[in-house]
Every structure is written in structure tokens, then in C-alpha cells.
N, C-alpha and C positions, 0 to 999 in steps of 0.2 A: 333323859331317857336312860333306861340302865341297858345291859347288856343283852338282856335275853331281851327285851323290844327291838333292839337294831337286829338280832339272831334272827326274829322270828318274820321282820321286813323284810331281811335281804333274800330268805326262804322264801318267803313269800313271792316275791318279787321275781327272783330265779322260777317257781314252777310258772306261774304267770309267764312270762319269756318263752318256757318251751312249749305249753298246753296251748296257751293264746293261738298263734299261728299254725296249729293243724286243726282248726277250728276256723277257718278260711273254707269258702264253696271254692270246688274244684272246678277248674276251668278249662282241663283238657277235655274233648269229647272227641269220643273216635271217630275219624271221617271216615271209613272201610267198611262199616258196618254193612252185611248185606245178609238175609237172612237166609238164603238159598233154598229156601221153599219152594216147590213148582205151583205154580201160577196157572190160574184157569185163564185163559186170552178168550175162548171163543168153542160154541158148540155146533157141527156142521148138520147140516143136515140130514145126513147118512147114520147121523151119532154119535160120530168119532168128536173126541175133544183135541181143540187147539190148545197147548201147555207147553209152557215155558221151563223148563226144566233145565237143573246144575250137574255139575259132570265134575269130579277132580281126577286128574293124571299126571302120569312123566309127562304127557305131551298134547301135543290138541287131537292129536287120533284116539291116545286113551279115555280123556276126558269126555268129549263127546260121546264115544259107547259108552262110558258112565250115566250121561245123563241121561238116553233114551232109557237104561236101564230104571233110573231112578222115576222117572217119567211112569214105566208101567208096574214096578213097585207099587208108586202111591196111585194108582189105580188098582192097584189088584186089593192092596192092604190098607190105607189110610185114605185114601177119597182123596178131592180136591179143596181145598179149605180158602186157600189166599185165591186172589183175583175174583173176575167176572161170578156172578152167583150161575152161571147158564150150566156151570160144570156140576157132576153127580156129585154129593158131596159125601156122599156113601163109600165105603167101597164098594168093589167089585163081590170081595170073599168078605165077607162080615162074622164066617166061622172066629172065634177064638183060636190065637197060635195057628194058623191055616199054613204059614209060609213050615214051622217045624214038622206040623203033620206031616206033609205032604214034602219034608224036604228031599228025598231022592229026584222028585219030578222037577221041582224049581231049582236045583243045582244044575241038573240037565236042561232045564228051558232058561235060563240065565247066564250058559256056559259064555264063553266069546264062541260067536256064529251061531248061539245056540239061538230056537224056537221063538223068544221074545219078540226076536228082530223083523216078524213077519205082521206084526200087529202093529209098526211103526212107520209112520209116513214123513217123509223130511220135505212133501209138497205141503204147501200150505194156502190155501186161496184169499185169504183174510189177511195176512199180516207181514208180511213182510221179509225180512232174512231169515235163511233157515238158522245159520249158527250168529248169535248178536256178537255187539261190540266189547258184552260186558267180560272182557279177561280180564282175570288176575292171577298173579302168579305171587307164591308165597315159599320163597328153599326153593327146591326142587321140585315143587310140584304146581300146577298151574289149573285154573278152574273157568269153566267156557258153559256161558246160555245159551240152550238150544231149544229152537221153537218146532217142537214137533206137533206130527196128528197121531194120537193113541185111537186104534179102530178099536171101540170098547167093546162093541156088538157082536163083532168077529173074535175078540178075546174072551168076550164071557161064552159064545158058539164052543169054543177052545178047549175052554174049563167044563162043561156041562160034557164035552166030548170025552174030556179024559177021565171023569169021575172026581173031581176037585171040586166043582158045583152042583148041588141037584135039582135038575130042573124045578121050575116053577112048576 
């Protein structure tokens, strides 16, 4: 063998070396994974939906106002999509950009203590704990499921009151 065939082996052989092994299936998978979607659990009676809903904070008092907010969020603007089908999977406001429209109103009905928090129930007769086991904390900040009742009937009442829905 002359020179440039041993050159062009041991090249050879070197990329083979490095490319080979990142061409291995990976074998970590994230255990944490959790999508923090709110969860339809249950439709009452009354109309109000049973929803499992994520909250992040400094603390488990922020978090939890987090998540009833986020709770009637995706009730007002995205429906309910994960869990039980019994939930509207509509929203509430199906306007386009409804939350910028109208942002003077939903700053003040979102504020902390603000209006939101009348349309939310932490009874629940179907299910079981109001705040679950599911914490995690991630730095400084930590994130808690909370199984509330969004009263939709009385929130959409709310919305057709204030001029943000127009009646049927």
C-alpha cells in the first residue's frame, strides 16, 4: 500500500470514530414532563365546569391565584381542550384579540382581588382536593394544581353585562 491509501484509511477511520457515535438513539427521556394545560375533570349541573388548572409563583399563595386565573383565562379565550369532552370546548368570547380589545376591563377584572375571583369555586362535589399533590418547584419559583369550579353561566351573565359579549 502506498502512502496516500494508509492517509486516506486512517481519515477515514478517524471521521468514522467521531460521526459513528452521535448516531446512537438517545436514551435520556425527560421524567418532568408535565403539560400544564387545564383539564376539563367534570361538567355540574348548574354549568359550572370542574378544571384542573396550573398556577406558577414565589409561593403556593401566588401560584394558586395563578391558576384560578389561568382557569378562567382559558374559559373566557381558549375553551377547554385536554380532559373529559363534557367541557365547552369553545370559548366563552370567540371575538378575535377579545382579551386586547377590551384590555382596560380585563386588567381590572384580573387585577389580584380583582372581579375574576367571583366566578370561582374551590367546592367541588365530584373530585376531590381543592389544591392536588402535583408541586413543583423549579429556582425560585414553584407551580401547584388546582381543582376548581369556573361558574361559566354566571361569567358569560358578567360578560353580556359589561358589553364584552352580545347577547344571543
Amino acid at each position: 500500500m502506498n502512502n496516500k491509501t494508509l492517509f486516506f484509511i486512517a481519515i477515514s477511520l478517524f471521521a468514522f470514530g467521531i460521526i459513528l457515535p452521535s448516531c446512537s438513539p438517545q436514551h435520556k427521556i425527560a421524567g418532568n414532563y408535565n403539560s400544564f394545560e387545564t383539564e376539563c375533570l367534570g361538567v355540574e349541573l348548574d354549568g359550572s365546569q370542574t378544571l384542573k388548572s396550573w398556577g406558577f409563583g414565589r409561593n403556593r399563595t401566588d401560584a394558586v391565584e395563578q391558576a384560578k386565573k389561568n382557569a378562567i383565562r382559558d374559559v373566557l379565550f381558549k375553551g377547554i381542550r385536554n380532559g373529559r369532552q363534557d367541557c365547552n370546548l369553545k370559548p366563552l368570547l370567540n371575538e378575535p384579540n377579545a382579551q386586547e380589545r377590551h384590555e382596560n376591563f380585563f386588567n381590572k377584572f384580573f387585577a389580584d382581588g380583582g372581579e375574576y375571583s367571583k366566578f370561582i369555586s374551590m367546592k367541588d362535589q365530584s373530585t376531590g382536593p381543592q389544591i392536588t399533590k402535583d408541586r413543583k418547584g423549579a429556582g425560585s419559583e414553584v407551580t401547584y394544581g388546582v381543582i376548581v369550579r369556573v361558574l361559566r353561566s354566571e361569567l358569560r351573565s358578567e360578560m353580556i353585562k359589561d358589553n364584552i359579549l352580545k347577547k344571543d
